[in-house]
N, C-alpha and C positions, 0 to 999 in steps of 0.2 A: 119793392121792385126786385131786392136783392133775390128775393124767394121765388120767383116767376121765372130767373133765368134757372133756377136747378131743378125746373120742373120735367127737364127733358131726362137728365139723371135720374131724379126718383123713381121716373116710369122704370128704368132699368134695372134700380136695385134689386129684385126680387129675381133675375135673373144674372145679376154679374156672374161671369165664369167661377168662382171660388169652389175650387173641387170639381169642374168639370174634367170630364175624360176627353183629351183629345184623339180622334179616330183617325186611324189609315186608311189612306186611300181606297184598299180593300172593304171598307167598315162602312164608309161613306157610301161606297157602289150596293152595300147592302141594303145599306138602310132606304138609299134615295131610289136606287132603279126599280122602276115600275109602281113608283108610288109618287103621291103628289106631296111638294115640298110649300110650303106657304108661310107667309113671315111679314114682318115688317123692317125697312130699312132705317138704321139709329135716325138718319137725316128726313125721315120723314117716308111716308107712301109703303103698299102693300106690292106685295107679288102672292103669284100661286102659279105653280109648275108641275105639269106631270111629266118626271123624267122619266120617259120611255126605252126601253130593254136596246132597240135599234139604237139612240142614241141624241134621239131627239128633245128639245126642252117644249114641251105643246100648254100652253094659255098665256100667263101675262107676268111679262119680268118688272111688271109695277109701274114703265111710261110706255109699253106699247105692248100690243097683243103680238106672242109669237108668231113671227111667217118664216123663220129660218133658224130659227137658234138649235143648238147644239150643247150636250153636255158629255164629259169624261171627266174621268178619275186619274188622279197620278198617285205618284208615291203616298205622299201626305195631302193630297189636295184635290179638291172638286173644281173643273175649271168649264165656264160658260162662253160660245161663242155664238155673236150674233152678224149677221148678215152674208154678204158673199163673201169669197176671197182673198179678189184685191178691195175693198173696203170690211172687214171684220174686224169687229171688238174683241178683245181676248178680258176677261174676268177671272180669277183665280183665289179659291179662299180655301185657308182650311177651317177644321169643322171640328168643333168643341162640344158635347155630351153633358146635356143636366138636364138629369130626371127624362121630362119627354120634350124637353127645349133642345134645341140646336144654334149654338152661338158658330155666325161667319165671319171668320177675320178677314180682310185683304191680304192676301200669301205676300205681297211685298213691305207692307208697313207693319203688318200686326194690328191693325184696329179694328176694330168692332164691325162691320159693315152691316148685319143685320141677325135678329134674332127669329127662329123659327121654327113651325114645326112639322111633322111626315106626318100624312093621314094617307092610309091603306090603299094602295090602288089607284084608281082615277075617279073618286065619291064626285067632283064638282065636273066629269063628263068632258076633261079639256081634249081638243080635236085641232087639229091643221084646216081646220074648217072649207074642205074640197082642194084645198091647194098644197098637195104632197110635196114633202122636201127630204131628202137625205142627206145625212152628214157624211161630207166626203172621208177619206182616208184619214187627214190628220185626226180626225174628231171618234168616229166612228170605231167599235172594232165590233159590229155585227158584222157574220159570216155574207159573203155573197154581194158587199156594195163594190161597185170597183171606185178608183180613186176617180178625178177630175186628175185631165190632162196637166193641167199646168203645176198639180201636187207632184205628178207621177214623174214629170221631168225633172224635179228635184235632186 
């Protein structure tokens, strides 16, 4: 019994961070914008995301299919926002480098959040499926979106 519960560990080992390279914010925008990011989270379930140049996150954050999520980059960290603005999620992780894995910490705790990896472009075709969204101001730094009213009074 004792062996069954460190069966979620073993999956891991062959990716624990040892010697990965942690990436700046800059490094993260390189790798992820315009490419699909895909993984599984330590706690179970998959996601797959193309983070799109404008600034949007377009397929599946693992329990729902994107209809508004957002991504940017900060200093050290890649940060996801789902839904509108008075109810948004804020997610924020930095982003660790081995071989062609990508380890997500939680930016607040440090832990593991999910392991994954960038395949070139948009290969799995993800789309806002007719129902176009922009990320307002906070999120976005494509030229030409204006903010929402209620960021701009800020």
């Amino acid at each position: 019994m004792r062996h069954l519960l460190l069966l979620p560990f073993l999956v891991l080992l062959p990716v624990w961070p040892a010697g990965a390279q942690m990436l700046t914010g800059e490094q993260i925008g390189e790798a992820f914008g315009g490419n699909t990011v895909s993984g599984r989270y330590t706690g179970g379930g998959f996601f797959t995301e193309y983070h799109d140049p404008d600034g949007r996150a377009l397929g599946h954050n693992g329990w729902f299919a994107n209809t508004d999520a957002c991504w940017i980059t900060r200093a050290n960290s890649v940060c996801y926002y789902y839904g509108p603005p008075e109810k948004r999620t804020t997610h924020c992780f930095t982003v660790e480098r081995k071989d062609k894995l990508y380890i997500l910490r939680n930016a607040g705790d440090g832990r593991i959040n999910a392991v994954a990896s960038v395949e070139l472009a948009n290969p799995r075709n993800h789309t806002d499926q007719g129902k176009p969204w922009y990320c307002d101001g906070l999120i976005s730094r494509a030229p030409g979106k204006a903010m929402s009213r209620k960021v701009a009074a800020r």
